[in-house]
C-alpha positions in Angstrom: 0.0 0.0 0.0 3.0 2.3 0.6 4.0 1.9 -3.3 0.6 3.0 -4.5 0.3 6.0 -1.6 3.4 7.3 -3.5 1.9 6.7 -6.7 -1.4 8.6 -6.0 0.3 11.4 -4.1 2.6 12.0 -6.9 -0.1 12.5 -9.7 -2.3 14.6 -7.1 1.0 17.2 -6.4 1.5 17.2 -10.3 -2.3 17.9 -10.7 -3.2 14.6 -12.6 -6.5 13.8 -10.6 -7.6 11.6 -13.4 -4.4 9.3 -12.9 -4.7 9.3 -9.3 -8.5 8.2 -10.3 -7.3 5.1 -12.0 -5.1 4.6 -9.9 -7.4 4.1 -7.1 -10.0 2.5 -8.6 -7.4 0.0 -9.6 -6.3 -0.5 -6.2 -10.4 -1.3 -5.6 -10.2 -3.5 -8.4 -7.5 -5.7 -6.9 -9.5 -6.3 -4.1 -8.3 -3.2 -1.6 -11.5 -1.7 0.5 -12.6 1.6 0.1 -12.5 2.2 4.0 -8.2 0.7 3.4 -8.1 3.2 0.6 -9.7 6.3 1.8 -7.5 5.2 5.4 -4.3 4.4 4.6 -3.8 6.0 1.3 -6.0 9.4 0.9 -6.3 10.3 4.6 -2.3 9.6 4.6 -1.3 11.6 1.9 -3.4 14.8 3.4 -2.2 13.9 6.8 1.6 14.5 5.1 0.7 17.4 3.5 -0.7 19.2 6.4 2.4 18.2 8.3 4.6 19.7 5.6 3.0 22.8 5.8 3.1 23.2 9.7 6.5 22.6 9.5 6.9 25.3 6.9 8.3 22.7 3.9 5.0 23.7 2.4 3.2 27.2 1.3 -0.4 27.8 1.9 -0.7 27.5 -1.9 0.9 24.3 -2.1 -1.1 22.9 0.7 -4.2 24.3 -0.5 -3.6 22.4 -4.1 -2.7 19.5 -2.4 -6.5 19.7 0.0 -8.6 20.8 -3.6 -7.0 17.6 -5.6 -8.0 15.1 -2.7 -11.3 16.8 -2.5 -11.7 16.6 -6.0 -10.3 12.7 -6.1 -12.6 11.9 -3.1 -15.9 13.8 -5.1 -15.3 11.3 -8.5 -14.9 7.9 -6.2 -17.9 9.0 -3.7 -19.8 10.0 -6.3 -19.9 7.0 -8.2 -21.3 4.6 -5.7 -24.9 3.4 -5.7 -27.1 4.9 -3.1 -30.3 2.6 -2.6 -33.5 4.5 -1.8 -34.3 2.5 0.6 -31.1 3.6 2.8 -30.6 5.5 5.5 -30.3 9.2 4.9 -27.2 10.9 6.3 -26.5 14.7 6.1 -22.9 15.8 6.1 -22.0 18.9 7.0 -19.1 21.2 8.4 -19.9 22.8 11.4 -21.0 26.3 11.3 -17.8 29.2 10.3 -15.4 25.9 9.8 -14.1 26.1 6.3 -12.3 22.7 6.3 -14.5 20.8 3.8 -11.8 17.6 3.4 -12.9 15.4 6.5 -16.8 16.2 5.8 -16.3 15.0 1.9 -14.4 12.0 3.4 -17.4 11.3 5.7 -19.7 11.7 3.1 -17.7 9.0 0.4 -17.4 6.6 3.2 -21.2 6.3 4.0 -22.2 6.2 0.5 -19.7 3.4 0.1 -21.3 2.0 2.9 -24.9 1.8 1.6 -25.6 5.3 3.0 -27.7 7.5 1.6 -25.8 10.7 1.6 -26.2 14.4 1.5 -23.2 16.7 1.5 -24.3 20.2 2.1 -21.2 21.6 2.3 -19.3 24.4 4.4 -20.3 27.6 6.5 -23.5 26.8 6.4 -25.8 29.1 9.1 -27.5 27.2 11.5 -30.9 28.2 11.5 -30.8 27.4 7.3 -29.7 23.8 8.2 -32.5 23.6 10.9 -35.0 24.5 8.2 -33.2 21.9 5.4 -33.4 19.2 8.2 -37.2 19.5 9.1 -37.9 19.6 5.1 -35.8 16.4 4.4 -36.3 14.1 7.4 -32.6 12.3 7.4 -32.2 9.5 9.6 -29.0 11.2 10.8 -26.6 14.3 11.0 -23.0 14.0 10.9 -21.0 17.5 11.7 -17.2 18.1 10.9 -15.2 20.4 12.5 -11.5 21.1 11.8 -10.8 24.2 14.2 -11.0 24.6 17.7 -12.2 27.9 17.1 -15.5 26.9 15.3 -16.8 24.3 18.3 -19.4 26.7 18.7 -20.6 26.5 15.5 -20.8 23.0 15.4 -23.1 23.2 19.0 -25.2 25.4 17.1 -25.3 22.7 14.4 -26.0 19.8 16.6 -28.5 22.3 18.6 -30.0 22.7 15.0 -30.5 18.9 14.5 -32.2 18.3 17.2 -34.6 20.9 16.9 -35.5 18.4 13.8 -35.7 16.1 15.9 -32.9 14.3 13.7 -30.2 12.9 15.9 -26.3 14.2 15.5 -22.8 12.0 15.5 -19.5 14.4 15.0 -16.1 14.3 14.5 -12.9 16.1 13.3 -10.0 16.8 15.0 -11.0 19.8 16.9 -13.3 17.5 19.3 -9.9 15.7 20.8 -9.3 12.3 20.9 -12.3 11.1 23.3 -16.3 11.9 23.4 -16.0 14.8 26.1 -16.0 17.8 24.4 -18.9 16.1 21.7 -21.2 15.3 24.9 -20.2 19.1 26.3 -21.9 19.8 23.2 -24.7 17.8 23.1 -24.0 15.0 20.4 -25.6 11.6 20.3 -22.2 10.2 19.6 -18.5 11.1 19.0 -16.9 9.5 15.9 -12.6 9.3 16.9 -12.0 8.1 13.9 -13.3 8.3 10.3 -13.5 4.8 9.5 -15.7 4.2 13.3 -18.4 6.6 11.5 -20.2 3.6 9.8 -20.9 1.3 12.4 -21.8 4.0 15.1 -24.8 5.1 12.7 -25.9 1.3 12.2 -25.7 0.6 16.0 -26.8 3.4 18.1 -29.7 4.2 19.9 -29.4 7.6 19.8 -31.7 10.0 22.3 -31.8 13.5 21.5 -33.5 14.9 24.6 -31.4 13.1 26.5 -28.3 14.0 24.8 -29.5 17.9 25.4 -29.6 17.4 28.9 -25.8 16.5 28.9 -25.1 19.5 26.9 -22.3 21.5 29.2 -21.5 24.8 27.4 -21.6 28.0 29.1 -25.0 29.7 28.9 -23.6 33.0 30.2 -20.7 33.2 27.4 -21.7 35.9 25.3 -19.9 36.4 21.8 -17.4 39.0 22.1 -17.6 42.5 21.0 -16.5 43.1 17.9 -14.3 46.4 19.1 -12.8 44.2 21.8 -11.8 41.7 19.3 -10.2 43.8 17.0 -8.4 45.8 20.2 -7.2 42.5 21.3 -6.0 41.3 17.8 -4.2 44.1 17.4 -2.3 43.9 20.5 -0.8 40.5 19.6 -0.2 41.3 16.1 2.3 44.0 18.2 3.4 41.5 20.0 4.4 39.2 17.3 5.7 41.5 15.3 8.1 42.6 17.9 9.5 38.7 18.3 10.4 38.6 14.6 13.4 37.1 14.1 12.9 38.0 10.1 11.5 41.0 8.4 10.2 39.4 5.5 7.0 37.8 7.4 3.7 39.3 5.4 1.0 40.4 7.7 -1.7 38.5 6.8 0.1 35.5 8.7 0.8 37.5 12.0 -3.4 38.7 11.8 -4.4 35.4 10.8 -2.1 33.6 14.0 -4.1 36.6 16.4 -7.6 36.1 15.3 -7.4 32.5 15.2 -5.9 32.7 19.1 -9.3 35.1 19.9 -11.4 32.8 18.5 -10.1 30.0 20.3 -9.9 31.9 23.8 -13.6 32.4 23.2 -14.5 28.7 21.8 -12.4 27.1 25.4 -14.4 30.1 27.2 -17.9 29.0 25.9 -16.9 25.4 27.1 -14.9 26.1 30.0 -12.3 23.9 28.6 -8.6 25.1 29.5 -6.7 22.7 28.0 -8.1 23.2 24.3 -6.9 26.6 24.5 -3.6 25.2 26.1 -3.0 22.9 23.5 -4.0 25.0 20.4 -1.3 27.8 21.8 1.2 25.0 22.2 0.4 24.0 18.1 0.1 27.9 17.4 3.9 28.4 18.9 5.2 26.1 16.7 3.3 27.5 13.7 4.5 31.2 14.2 8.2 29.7 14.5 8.1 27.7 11.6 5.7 30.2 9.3 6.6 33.7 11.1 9.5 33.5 11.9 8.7 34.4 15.7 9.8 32.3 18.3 7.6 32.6 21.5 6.9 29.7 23.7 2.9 29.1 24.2 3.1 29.9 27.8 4.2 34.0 26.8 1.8 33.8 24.1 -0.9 33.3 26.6 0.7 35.2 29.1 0.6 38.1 26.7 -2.9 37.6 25.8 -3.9 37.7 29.1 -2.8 41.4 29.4 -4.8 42.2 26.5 -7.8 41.2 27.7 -7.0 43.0 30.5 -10.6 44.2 32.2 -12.7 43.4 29.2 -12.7 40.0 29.8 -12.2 38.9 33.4 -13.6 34.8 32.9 -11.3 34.7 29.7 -7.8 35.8 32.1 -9.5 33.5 34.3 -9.1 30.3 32.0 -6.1 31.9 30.3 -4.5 30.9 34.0 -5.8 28.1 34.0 -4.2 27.1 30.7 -0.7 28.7 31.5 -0.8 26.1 35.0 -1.6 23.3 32.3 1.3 24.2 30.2 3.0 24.4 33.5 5.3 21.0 34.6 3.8 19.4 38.1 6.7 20.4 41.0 
């Protein structure tokens, strides 16, 4: 399988999709499950990629061409199996503000494989839209994505939104962690830690929305931020970045996009009181400004730093910035 991951990944990074095409369907042809495929080959190839561009060997461009030719790859094979109409229906969908489309379109190819019915519907989609889509189609199940720490609550307000339809909700993506406690903060039916664990969890459970409501943790008393105290905020560590460059040449798109995305993620751990998702995406976001920025500030300043721009605005956000800085913190 490692021969034809090369193979594949080499005619997606020269553009070739058809030829990766063939080249999967060859690999199906020989006897090699979808669920292997889409597993070891597909997921593996965008797992490199990704890593590649964290560690700065890739641009955003390169990445970006890498994501659209697995997505485009993924669309062809997914679209191409049979969906029988008397299947269970299964809306995909990325949670709401969460841009990552890849794992959703994965989802989606893997069900319909599967003997799924399935509908993708895509990214950014606003909540009380997909509330209204839901009642009018009646799916047996929603499946929300979500990439970002920063977009968790969108993907509550999706998940809030499917069972207002009364249809019940499974997620996954990376920003829910590596166990079910953040998807039950939330109010899921189930938590999916894997890609190919989707399938069977929609052919097994016994999902109860109300119930799965009444576990629902988030903060009712979080309120979104003001928009001036964002901006002041993201401005403040923009300063602060821009004073620990090491290089002149970093543009500063990447320096506001590394500040926003730290904001939003403050305010996403906020609305679920969750310390260490804010102290591990710092811990990620260090390495990212040192490899793409050219600034080299451990994650403990970074939040130390934050936390003075909060200052008074925000009292519970210093209050789980602490928290985070202790987690970051080794035990005495």
């Amino acid at each position: 399988m490692s021969v034809a991951r090369l193979g594949v990944m080499s005619a997606l990074a020269s553009g070739d999709t058809g030829l990766a095409y063939r080249l999967v369907l060859g690999l199906m042809d020989d006897g090699h499950p979808f669920p292997v495929i889409l597993d070891e080959v597909l997921a593996s190839i965008q797992w490199e990629s990704g890593r590649r561009w964290e560690v700065g060997d890739y641009s955003i461009s390169q990445e970006h061409a890498s994501t659209a030719a697995v997505e485009t790859l993924i669309a062809l094979i997914g679209g191409a199996f049979d969906q029988p109409t008397n299947a269970k229906l299964v809306v995909v969908v990325c949670g709401e503000g969460d841009t990552h489309t890849l794992p959703a379109r994965m989802a989606t190819a893997l069900l319909a494989y599967e003997g799924f019915r399935t509908i993708f519907l895509g990214t950014s989609l606003p909540a009380h839209d997909l509330r209204e889509y839901l009642a009018t189609t009646a799916p047996d199940a929603l499946v929300v994505s979500c990439t970002r720490p920063a977009n968790l609550p969108g993907a509550r307000a999706c998940i809030a939104a499917g069972h207002d339809a009364d249809v019940p909700v499974a997620v996954g993506g990376r920003a829910f962690g590596d166990n079910a406690e953040r998807a039950t903060a939330l109010g899921a039916d189930a938590h999916a830690p894997t890609l190919t664990a989707l399938p069977e969890i929609l052919e097994n459970w016994q999902p109860e929305p109300a119930a799965a409501e009444q576990q629902v943790t988030v903060r009712a008393d979080t309120t979104t931020p003001h928009a001036s105290t964002r901006t002041s905020v993201v401005t403040q560590m923009m300063q602060f970045l821009a004073d620990g460059q090491t290089a002149a040449d970093t543009p500063n798109r990447i320096l506001t996009e590394c500040a926003e995305d730290l904001f939003d993620t403050m305010a996403a751990a906020l609305y679920l009181d969750d310390d260490k998702l804010l102290a591990d995406h710092a811990a990620w976001l260090s390495q990212l400004l040192d490899h793409h920025a050219h600034v080299s500030v451990p994650a403990e300043r970074l939040l130390q730093r934050l936390c003075q721009a909060v200052a008074d605005t925000m009292p519970d956000a210093r209050a789980l910035i602490e928290a985070s800085i202790a987690t970051l913190q080794p035990d005495p």
